[in-house]
C-alpha positions as CSV (number, residue, x, y, z in Angstrom):
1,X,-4.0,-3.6,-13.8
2,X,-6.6,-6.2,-12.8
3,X,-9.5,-4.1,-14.6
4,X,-7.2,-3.0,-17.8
5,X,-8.0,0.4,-17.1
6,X,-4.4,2.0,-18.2
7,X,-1.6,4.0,-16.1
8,X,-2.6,6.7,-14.7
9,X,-0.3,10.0,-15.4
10,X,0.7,10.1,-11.1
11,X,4.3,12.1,-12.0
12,X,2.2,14.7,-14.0
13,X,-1.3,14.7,-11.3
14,X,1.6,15.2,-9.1
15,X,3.6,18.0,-10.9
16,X,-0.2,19.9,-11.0
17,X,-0.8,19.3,-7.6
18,X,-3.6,16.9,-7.6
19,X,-4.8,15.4,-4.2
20,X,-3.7,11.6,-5.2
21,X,-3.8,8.9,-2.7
22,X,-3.9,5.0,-2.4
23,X,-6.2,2.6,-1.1
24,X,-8.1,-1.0,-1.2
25,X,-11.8,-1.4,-1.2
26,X,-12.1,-4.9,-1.0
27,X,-12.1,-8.6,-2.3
28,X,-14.3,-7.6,-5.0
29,X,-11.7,-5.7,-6.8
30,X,-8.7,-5.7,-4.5
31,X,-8.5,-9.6,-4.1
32,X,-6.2,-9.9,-0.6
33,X,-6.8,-6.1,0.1
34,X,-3.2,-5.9,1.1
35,X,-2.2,-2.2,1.0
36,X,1.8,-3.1,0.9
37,X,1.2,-4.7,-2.2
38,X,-0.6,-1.9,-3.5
39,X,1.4,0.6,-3.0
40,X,4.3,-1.6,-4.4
41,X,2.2,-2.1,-7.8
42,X,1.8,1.8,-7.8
43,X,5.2,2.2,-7.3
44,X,6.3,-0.5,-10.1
45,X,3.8,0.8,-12.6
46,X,4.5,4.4,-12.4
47,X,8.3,2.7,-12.9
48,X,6.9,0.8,-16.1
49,X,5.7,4.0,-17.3
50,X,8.3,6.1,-16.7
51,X,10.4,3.7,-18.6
52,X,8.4,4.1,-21.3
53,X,8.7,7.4,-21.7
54,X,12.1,7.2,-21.6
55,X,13.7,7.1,-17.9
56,X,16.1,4.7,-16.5
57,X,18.1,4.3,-13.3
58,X,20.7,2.6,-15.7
59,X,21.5,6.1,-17.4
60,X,20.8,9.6,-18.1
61,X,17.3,10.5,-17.4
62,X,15.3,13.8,-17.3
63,X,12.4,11.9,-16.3
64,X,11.8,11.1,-12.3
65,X,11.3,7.8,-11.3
66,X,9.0,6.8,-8.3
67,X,10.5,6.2,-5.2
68,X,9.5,3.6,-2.8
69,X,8.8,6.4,-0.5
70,X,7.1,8.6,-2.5
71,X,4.2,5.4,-3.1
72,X,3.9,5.2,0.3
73,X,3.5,8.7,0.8
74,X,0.8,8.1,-1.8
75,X,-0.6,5.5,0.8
76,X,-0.4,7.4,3.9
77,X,0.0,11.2,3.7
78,X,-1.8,11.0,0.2
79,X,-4.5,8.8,1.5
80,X,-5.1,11.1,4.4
81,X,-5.0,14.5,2.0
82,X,-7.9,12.8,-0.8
83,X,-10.0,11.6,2.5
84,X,-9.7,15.4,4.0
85,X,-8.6,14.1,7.2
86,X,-5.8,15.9,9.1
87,X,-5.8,13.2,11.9
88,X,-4.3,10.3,10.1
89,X,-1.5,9.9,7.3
90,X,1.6,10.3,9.6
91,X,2.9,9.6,13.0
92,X,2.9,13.3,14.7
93,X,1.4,14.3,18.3
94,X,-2.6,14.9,18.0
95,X,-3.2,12.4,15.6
96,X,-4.3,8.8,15.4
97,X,-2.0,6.1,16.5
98,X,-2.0,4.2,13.7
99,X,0.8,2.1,12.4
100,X,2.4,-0.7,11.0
101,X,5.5,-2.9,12.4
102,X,7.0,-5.4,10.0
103,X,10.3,-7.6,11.3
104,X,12.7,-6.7,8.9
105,X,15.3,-9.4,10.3
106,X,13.9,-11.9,7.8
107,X,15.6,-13.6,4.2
108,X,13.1,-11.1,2.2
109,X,14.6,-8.4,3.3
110,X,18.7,-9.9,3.7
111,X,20.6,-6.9,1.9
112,X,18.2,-4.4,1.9
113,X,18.0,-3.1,5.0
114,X,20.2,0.0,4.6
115,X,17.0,1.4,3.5
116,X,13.9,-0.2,5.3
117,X,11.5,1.5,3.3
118,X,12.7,0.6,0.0
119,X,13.3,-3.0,2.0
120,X,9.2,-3.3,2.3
121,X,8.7,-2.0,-1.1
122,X,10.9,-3.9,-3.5
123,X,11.1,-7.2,-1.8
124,X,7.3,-8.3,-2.1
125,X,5.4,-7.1,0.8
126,X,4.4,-9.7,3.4
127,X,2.1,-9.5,6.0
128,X,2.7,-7.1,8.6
129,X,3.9,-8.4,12.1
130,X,2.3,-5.8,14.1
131,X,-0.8,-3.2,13.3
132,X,-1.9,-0.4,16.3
133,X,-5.3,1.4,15.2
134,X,-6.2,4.5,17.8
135,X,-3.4,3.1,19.7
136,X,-4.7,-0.5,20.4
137,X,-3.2,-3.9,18.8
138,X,-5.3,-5.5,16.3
139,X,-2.1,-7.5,14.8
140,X,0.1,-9.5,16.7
141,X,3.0,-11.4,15.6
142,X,1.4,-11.4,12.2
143,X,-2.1,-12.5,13.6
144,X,-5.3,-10.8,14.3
145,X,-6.3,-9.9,17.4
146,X,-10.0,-8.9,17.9
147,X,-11.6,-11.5,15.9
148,X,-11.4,-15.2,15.0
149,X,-10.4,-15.4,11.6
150,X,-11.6,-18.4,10.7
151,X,-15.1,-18.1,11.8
152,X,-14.2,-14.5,9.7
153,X,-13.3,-16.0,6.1
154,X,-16.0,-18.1,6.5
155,X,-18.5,-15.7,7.0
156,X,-16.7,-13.4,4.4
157,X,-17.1,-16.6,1.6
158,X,-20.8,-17.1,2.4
159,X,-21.3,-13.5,1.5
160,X,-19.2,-13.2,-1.8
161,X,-21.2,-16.2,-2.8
162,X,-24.2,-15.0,-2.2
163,X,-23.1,-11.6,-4.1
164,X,-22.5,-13.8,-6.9
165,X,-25.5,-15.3,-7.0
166,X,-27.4,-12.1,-7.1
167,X,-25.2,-10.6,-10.4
């Protein structure tokens, strides 16, 4: 959406079996880099599109609609399958330990919890209370762990300036 570049066909990539999968590559393009919220867009625009082709959850459709869980397939499973890596993309014995918590005992997510994962899809992603990468916390009650963040931004603002500057 940000660079106007269309809707991409995902249902019929899909339908052919082509390798899709979801990511973010950074503030230059990605603004907060907030993979939630990119998998959410996915999921609403592929939505947007399906409704204009003619689907709708409010009647008779031939058309399938995105599911929250199918974009975060896209994100994980997806992800994994475009990268070739058989090591990440799901929780399963002999692969990475990496994973997301999110407290869903909060007013974003009052009356959607008898589906968490449409919960963390449909009501506008926050941040995540707990992230575990090869097993080790580098999110804690919503915070990073390994690094000091200010100090971090900082440093990251210095160098988008300076990458402005250059262009």
């Amino acid at each position: 959406m940000r660079l106007a570049s269309g809707i991409a066909p995902i249902r019929e990539y899909m339908q052919l079996g082509v390798k899709i999968g979801l990511g973010v590559d950074g503030s230059a393009s990605n603004d907060s880099s907030h993979m939630l919220e990119e998998v959410r867009q996915a999921m609403l625009v592929a939505r947007v599109r399906a409704g204009l082709e003619g689907a709708s959850l409010s009647g008779a459709t031939t058309l399938p609609i995105m599911t929250a869980r199918q974009a975060l397939e896209l994100a994980t499973i997806g992800g994994a399958s475009v990268l070739g890596r058989n090591d990440i993309g799901s929780l399963e014995t002999g692969k990475c330990a990496d994973f997301t918590a999110i407290d869903l005992n909060q007013i974003s997510y009052a009356g959607g919890l008898h589906d968490p994962v449409s919960a963390v899809m449909f009501c506008n992603p926050r941040n995540v209370d707990y992230t575990f990468v090869h097993g080790k916390a580098v999110v804690e009650n919503g915070q990073l762990v390994p690094l000091d963040l200010k100090e971090h931004i900082q440093k990251h603002n210095r160098a988008a300036a300076r990458l402005l500057a250059d262009s």
